[in-house]
N, C-alpha and C positions, 0 to 999 in steps of 0.2 A: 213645798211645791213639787208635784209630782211631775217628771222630766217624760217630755212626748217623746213615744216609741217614732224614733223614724222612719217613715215608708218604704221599703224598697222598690227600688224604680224598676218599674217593670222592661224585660230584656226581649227588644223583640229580633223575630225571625230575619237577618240580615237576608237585604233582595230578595223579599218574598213574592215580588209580581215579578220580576223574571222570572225566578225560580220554578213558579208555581206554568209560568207560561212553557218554558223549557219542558218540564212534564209533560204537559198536555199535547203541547206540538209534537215531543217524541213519539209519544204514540196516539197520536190524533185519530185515529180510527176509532178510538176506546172514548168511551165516557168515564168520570172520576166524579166522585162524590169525596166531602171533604175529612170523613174519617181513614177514605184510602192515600190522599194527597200526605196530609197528618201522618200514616203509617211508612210513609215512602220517604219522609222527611224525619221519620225517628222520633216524632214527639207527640206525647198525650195529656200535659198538660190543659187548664180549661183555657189558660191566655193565648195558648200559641192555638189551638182551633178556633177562639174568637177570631184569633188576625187571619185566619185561614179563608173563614166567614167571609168577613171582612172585605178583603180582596179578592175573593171571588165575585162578590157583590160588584166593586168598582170597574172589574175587568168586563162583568157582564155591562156593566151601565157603558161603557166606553165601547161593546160590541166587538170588543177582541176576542171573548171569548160567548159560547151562548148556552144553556142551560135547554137541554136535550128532553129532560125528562126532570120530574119532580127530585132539587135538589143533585141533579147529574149534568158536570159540565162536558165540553169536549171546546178544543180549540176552532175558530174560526179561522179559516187558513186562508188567508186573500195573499200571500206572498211565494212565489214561485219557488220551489226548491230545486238546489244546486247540486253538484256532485263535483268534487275537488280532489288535491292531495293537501294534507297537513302538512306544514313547515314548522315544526315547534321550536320555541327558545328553551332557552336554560333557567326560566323563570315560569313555564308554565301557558304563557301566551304564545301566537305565533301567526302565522299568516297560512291562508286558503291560494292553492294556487287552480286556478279553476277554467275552463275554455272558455266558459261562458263571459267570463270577464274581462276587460283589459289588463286591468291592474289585481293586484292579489289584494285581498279580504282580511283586513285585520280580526282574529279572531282573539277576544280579553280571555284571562287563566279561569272564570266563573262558567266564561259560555266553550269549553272546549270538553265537557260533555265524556271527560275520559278517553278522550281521544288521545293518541300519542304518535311521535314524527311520524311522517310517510305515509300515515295509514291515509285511505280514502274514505271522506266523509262524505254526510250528505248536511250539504246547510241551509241557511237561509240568510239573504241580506239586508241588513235595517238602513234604513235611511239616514240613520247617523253616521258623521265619520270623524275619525280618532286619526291623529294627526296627517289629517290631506287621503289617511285610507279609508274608502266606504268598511264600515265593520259589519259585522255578522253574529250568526251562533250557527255550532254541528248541534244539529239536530239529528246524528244516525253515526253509527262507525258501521260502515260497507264493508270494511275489509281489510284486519290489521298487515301493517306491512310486516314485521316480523313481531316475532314470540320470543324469540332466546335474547339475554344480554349478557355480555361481560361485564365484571367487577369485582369491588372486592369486597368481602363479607365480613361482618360487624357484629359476634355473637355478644345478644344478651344471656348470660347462662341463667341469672336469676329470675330473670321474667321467662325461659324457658323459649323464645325468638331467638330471630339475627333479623338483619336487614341488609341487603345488595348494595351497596352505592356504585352506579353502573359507571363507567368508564366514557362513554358519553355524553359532552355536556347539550346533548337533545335530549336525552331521557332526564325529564323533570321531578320523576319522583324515584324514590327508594322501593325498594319489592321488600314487602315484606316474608320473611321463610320460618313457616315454625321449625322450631329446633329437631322435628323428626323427617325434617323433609332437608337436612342441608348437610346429606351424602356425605359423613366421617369429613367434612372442612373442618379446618383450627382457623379461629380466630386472625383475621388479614391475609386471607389466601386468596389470590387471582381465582375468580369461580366464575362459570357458565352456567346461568341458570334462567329457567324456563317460565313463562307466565303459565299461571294457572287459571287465577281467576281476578276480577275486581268487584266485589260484592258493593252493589247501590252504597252504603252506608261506609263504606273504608275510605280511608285520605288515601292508602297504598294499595297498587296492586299486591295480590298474591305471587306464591312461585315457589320451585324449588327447585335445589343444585342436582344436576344434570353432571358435573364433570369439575374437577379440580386440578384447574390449570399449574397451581405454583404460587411460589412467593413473586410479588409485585415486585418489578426492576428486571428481574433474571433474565437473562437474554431468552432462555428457550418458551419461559413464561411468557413473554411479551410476543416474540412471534407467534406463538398456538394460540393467544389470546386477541391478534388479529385476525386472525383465519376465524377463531370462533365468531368475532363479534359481526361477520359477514357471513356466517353460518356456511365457511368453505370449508373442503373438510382437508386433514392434514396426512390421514394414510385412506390405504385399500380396504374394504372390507377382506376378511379372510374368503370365503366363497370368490371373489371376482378375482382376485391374487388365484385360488387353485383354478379357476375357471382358465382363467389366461395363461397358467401354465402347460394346460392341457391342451392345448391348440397342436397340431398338426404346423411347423411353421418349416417344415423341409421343402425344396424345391424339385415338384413333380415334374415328370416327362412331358404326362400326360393332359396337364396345366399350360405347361409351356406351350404346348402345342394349340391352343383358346387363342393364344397372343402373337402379339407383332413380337419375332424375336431381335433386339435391339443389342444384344450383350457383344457385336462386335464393331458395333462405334464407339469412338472414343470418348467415354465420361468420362465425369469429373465432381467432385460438393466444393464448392467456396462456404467456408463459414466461422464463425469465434473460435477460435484456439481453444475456447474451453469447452465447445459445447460436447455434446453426448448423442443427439440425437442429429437423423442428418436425413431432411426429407424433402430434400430438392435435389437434385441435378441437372446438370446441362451434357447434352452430347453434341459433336462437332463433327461435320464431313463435307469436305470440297467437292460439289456436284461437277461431274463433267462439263456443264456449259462453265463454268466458274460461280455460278451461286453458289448457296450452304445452305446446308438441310441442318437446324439446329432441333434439338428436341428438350424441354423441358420435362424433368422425369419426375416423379411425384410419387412418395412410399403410397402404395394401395392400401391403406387402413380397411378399404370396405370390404377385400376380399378376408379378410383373419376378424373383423368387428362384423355380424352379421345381426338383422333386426333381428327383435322378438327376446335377445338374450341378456342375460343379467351382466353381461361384459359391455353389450350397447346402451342398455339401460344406467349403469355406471357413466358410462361418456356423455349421452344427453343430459345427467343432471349436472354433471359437472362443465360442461358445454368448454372449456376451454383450460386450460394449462396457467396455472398463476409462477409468475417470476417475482420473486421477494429477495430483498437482497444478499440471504445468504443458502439460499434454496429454490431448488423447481419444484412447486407442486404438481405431475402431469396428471393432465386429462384420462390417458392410459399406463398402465401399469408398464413398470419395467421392463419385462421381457419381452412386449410389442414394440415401445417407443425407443428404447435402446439398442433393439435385438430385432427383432424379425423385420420391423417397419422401417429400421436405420438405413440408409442405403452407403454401409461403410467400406472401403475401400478391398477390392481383391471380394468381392463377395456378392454372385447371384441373389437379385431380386427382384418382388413382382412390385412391375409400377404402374401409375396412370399416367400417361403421357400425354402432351401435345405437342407435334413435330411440325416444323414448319421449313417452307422453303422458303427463302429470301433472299432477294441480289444485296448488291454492297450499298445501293439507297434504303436501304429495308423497306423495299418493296417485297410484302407477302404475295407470294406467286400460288401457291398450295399450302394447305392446313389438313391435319388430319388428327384425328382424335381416338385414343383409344387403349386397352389393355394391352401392358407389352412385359417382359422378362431384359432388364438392365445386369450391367456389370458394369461397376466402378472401378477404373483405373488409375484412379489418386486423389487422395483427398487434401484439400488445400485449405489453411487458416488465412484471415482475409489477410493477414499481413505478408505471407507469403505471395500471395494473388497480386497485390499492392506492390511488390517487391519483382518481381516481373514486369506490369506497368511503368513503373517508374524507370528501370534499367532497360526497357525494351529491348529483349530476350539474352541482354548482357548478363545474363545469371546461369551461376549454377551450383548443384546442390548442396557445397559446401558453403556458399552466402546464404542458402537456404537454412541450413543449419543452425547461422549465426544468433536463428532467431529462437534457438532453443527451445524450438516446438518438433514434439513427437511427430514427425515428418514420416508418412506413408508412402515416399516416391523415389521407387526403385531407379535406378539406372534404366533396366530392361522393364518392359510388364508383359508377360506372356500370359495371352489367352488360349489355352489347351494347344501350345506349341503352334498355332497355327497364323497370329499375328501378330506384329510388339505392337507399342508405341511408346518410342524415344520419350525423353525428358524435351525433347526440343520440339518436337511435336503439340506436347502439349502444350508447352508454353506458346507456342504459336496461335492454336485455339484461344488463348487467353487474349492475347494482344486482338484478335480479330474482333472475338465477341466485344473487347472492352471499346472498338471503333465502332460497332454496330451500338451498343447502349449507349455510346454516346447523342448519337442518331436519332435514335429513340427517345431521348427524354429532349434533346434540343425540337422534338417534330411537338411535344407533349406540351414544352413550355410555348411555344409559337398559338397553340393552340387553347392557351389561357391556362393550364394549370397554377397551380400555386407551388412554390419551392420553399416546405419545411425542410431546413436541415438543424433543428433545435438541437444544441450539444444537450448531451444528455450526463448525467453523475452518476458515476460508481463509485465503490472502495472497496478498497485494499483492507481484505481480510487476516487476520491469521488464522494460528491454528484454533484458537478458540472464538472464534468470530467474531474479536475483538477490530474495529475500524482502525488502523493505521495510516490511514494516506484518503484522498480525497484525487481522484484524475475524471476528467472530460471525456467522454467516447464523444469519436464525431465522424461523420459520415464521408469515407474515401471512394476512390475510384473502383478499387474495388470490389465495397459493398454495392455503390450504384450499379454494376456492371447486374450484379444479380438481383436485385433490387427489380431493374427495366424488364428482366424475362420474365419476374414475376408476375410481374405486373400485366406484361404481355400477352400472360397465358392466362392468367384472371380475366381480363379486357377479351379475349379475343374464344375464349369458351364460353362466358354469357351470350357474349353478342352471338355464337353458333346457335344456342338456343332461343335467346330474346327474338330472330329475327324470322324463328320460323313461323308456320301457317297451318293450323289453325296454332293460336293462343296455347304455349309453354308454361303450366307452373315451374319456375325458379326460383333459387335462394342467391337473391341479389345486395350486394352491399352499397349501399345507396347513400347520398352524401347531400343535404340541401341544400342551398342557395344563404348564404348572412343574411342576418339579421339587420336592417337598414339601421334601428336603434345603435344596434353594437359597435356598426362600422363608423357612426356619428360621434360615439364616446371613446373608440381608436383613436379616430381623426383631433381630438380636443387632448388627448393624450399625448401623441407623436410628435402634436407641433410643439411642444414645451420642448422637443430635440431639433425644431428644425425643419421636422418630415411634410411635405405635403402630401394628400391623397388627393385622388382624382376618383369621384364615385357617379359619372356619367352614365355609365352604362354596365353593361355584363363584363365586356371585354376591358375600359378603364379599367375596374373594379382589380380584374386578375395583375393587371401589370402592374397596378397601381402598388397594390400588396407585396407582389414579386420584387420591386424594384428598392420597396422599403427595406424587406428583409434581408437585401443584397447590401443597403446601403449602412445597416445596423452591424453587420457582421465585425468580428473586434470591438465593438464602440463598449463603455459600459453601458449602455443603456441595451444592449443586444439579449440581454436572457429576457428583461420585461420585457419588452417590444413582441419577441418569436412569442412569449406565454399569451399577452394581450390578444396580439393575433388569433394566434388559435384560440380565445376564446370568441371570438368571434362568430367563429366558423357552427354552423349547424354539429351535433353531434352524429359523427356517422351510425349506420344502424342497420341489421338484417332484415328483409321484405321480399316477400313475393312480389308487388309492387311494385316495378321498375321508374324510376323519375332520374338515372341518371348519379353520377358523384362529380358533384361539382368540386373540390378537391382537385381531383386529379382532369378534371374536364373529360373524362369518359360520357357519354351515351348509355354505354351498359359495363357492369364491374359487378364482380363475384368475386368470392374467398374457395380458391380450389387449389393453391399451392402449400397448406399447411394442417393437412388432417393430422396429424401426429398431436397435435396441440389443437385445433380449434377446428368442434363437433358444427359447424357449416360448413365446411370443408368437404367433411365424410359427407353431409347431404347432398353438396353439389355432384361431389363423384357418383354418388347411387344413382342420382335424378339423370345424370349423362351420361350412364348407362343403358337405364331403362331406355329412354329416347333414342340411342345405338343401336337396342337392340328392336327398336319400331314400334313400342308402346304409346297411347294416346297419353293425354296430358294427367299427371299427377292430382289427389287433392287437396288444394290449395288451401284449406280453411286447417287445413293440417299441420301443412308447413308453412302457413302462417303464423301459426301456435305456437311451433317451434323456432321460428326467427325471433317469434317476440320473448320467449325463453334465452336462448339463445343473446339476443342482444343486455338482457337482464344482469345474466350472470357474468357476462364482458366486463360491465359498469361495475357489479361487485369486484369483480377481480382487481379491476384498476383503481378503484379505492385502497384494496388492501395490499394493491404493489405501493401507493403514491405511501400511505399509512407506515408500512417497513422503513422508506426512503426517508420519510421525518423521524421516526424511531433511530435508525442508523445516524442522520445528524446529529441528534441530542447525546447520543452516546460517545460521537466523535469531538463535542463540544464541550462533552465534560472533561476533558483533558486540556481545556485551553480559555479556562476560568479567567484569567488576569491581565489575557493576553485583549490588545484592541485591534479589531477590524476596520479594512473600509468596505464600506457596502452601498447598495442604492436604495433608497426607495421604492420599495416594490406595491403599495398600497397603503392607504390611510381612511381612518375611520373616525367619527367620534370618538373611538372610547382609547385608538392609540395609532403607532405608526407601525406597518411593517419594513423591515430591510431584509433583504438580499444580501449575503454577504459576497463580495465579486468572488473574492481566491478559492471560495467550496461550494458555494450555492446555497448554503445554509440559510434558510428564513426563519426570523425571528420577530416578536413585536416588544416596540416601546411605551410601554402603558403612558398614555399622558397622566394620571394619578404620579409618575414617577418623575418627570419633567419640573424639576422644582425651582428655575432660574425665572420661571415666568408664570400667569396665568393663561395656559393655550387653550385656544376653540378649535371648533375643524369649520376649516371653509370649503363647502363642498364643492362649489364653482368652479374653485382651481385645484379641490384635490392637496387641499395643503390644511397644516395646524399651522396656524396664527399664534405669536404672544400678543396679548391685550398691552402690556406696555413698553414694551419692544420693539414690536413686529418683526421681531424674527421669523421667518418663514421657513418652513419643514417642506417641500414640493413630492408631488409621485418624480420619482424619477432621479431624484437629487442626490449627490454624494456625500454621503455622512459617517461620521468615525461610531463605532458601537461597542461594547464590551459587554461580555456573558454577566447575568445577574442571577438566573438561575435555570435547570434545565430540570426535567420534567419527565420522566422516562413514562412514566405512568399515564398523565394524560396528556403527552409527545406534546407538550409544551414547551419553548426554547424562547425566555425572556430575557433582553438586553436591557442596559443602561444604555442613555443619549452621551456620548460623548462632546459631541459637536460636530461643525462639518469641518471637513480636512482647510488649511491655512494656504490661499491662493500662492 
């Protein structure tokens, strides 16, 4: 008996009507016949064009799609298309965040069309929806958000590739690099490397290595390998380094004679003991009637950065000065930000000022604005400044000492023999101004501001930027003292512009109004502490916030609470556009006391020049372009400052393996818990996969993991004991084990 050959089952074309629809829709202007759909799809067998056939057939009978010409389809397009931003997971799928919608657009890993995070599609929305989300398909990539990624590379030598695996867990696929495109890397080297292409028929994009960051862990590796993966850059080009050295930075006669000469009142910089660069000051002088003419002094970037040059062209792209934790990246190069533009003590310089006069209610009596030539007569670290306040002028410069900071301030200071000013003197100006800011921010809070004072985390470096120690900065009398003039002179130079006639293009920093949403999931948060909010109106709203954040202060619930909040808050942003900053409860707010570090800054001084000097209004669609640049590369910065501050925990964590922590609750998810640790601030998550005394779910109602037979409760907010499980240098991963919650 002759044994039947068995038939192979025939394999067909997995989601061939979407697939086939996908096509069409992408380029719906075009018609396709089905030997091109077949070519597009990589196959010329007879079975896979019959099912081509096939479902062209059905789509046409269904009117989705209609046949144009003999055997040529093109898609029927009865569905509006969108325009969004991609939100991708780490699995390929991800959500559409889009205007047009209320809710974001679940898009599946089949229908994302090669799209990748951030980029801006164009989609479309089906009427189905995948859990409670209307889903979709991209039909278009508009415009990738970026091209470079970090990672580390994975040579095949035999197959003559490598392949990227980006650092990332948004970037869902591997880049593939042939092996003459992957720039002299050895196998497991930290690499930056660039897309090239993603040909129709590849699972992987293309690419190739661009730069060879190091070995994966290394500390220098890891910081060059943040800055890369937000594509900031880490040095000067050589041209804008010679360019900047060439500058002319001496102080002219004939310069000085343009300006208000101010070099014989008495200045001063309050600032960090550590810092370098110093581009504020304050001058102080008792008017005859008894008011005070104060001046905030401001280094002139615009006068030494001039448009059109490859030194300005450097500062717009970098738009702002990144702070990483064991480095400044500046905006401008050294011999300006620390050198010409620093306004360091005992030393002539050209500033932009705003002087004001003011009685003892800080009532502004006169305002005046404009170019002037400063002399600083001592330069003060905030604890020095602090250190005055508190003693109320019971100091002197041997307690000043104590603090063993390189102290600038002479007994005498003589300006070209012609006038001192005592050490008592100045501490006088200290005491005054610090009774006027106080004035100032009590007239600010009355008028609904909101009062962040979020401790913030540093550490304690060594010699090899090695984390040793873990301390709190927090905001003193002080800093607020300069803080208020900043602020003052921000606030009170837009508003000289915003309020003229005809209509001022400005670069205004503008701040919206909450999220009613967000302040409802505050408020469902808070009370698990206690807290009531009051969200009746504008005015509630501020005091409501102010009185929490006052009422949090010490609690452990105090770092989630301040974070919570401010996520609340609209994100501030650069605009010609004025709507106000609601923040600070200003009407009109600008960025004009920090051009050393942040390129709106340099634009407000230019624009309030021009304006001084009686020119009609700027254009606006300009320096629009550049606010919206501008606010861009802020958001990059502050990822790759927040990115360093995780990197430096897991480093300082790795030395404290066995040890157990108390921490709070800082978020919970499906898939685990996060904690806080209270004593560093160290965030970390608890994988529920790792929770193995129970079966836990997440409740999202309350923001808590549930055990199924238990009911032990996990809550946001809750104080729980944790211990390191493993730390993660590479993808700044820092996972704990659950110990429990701490024993009433």
């Amino acid at each position: 008996m002759t044994r039947q050959k068995k038939k192979k089952s025939k394999k067909g074309i997995s989601n061939l009507t979407n697939t086939i629809l996908s096509i069409l829709k992408k380029e719906r202007n075009k018609s396709f016949n089905y030997k091109q759909i077949a070519a597009i799809l990589g196959v010329n067998d007879a079975s896979s064009r019959n099912q081509i056939i096939k479902t062209l057939a059905k789509l046409t009978a269904k009117q989705e799609i209609e046949q144009v010409d003999r055997g040529k389809y093109k898609a029927i397009v009865t569905a509006e298309y969108h325009t969004g931003i991609f939100d991708a997971s780490s699995k390929g799928n991800g959500y559409i965040i889009s205007d047009d919608f209320e809710d974001d657009i679940f898009i599946a890993s089949n229908n994302t069309n090669k799209a990748l995070h951030g980029d801006e599609v164009e989609f479309y929305a089906y009427r189905r929806r995948h859990r409670g989300k209307q889903e979709g398909e991209i039909t278009n990539i508009l415009n990738r958000a970026k091209s470079e990624y970090v990672g580390t590379i994975q040579i095949q030598e035999k197959k003559n590739f490598a392949f990227v695996v980006c650092d990332s867990n948004k970037m869902y696929k591997d880049i593939f690099v042939p092996i003459n495109k992957i720039n002299k890397a050895q196998d497991g080297d930290k690499v930056l490397v660039k897309l090239a292409d993603w040909p129709e028929k590849a699972d992987s994009p293309y690419g190739k290595v661009l730069k060879v960051l190091g070995k994966p862990g290394e500390h220098s590796t890891e910081i060059h390998a943040i800055l890369a993966e937000y594509g900031l850059p880490a040095e000067f080009p050589y041209e804008v380094e010679e360019y900047a050295n060439n500058i002319d930075i001496s102080i002219k006669e004939e310069e000085i004679k343009k300006r208000r000469d101010m070099r014989k009142d008495l200045t001063f910089t309050i600032d960090p003991k550590d810092a370098k660069d110093f581009d504020d000051a304050l001058s102080f002088k008792v008017l005859e009637n008894g008011d005070y003419e104060i001046g905030i002094h401001i280094a002139d970037v615009s006068h030494y950065v001039k448009p059109d040059t490859i030194l300005d062209d450097e500062a717009y792209e970098r738009a702002t000065s990144i702070y990483l934790v064991d480095r400044v990246v500046p905006m401008l190069p050294e011999r300006l930000s620390n050198g010409a533009c620093s306004l360091r003590p005992h030393e002539e310089k050209y500033t932009f000022s705003a002087v004001f006069k003011m009685n003892a209610k800080c009532e502004i009596k006169d305002e005046w604005y404009g170019r002037t030539v400063t002399y600083s007569d001592a330069r003060f670290a905030y604890e020095e400044a602090q250190a005055i306040i508190e003693n109320n002028l019971d100091i002197t410069l041997d307690t000043i000492n104590n603090f063993q900071i390189d102290t600038t301030i002479p007994k005498e200071v003589s300006l070209t023999g012609k006038e001192y000013k005592t050490q008592s003197e100045i501490a006088e100006a200290v005491l005054v101004l610090d009774r006027l800011a106080k004035k100032l921010r009590s007239q600010r809070m009355r008028e609904g501001a909101i009062s962040f004072d979020k401790v913030e985390v540093k550490f304690n470096l060594d010699s090899d930027a090695n984390p040793v120690g873990v301390f709190f900065k927090t905001s003193k009398d002080a800093n607020k003292l300069i803080e208020e003039f900043m602020l003052l002179a921000n606030r009170k130079v837009s508003e000289f512009i915003g309020k003229q006639k005809p209509k001022k293009t400005f670069v205004y920093r503008v701040h919206d109004e909450p999220d009613e949403a967000k302040l409802a999931q505050l408020q469902n948060v808070v009370s698990r502490f206690g807290h009531k909010l009051n969200f009746k109106d504008k005015a509630s709203v501020s005091s409501s916030l102010n009185n929490l954040l006052k009422d949090v202060v010490g609690k452990k619930e105090q770092n989630l609470v301040d974070t919570l909040t401010i996520r609340t808050m609209s994100k501030a942003e650069y605009t010609t556009h004025n709507i106000g900053h609601y923040g600070l409860s200003f009407d009109y707010y600008s960025h004009f006391t920090s051009p050393i570090r942040r390129y709106p800054d340099v634009m407000a001084h230019r624009l309030l020049q021009y304006y001084l000097d009686g020119n009609k209004s700027a254009n606006e669609e300009i320096y629009e372009e550049k606010c919206r640049h501008s606010s861009d590369m802020e958001n990059l910065a502050t990822k790759a400052e927040r990115d360093s501050i995780k990197y430096m925990q897991i480093r300082f964590m790795q030395d404290h393996q066995d040890e157990e922590f108390v921490g709070v609750i800082s978020g919970v998810t499906d898939w685990g818990i996060y904690v806080e640790i209270i004593s560093n601030k160290c965030e970390g998550m608890v994988s529920v996969r790792d929770m193995k005394d129970d079966h836990y779910y997440f409740d999202q109602d309350h923001y808590a993991m549930v055990g199924k037979n238990t009911q032990t409760m996990y809550q946001l907010g809750d104080e729980v004991i944790v211990k390191v499980k493993n730390t993660d240098l590479v993808k700044k991963h820092l996972d704990f084990f659950m110990v429990g919650k701490p024993q009433e």
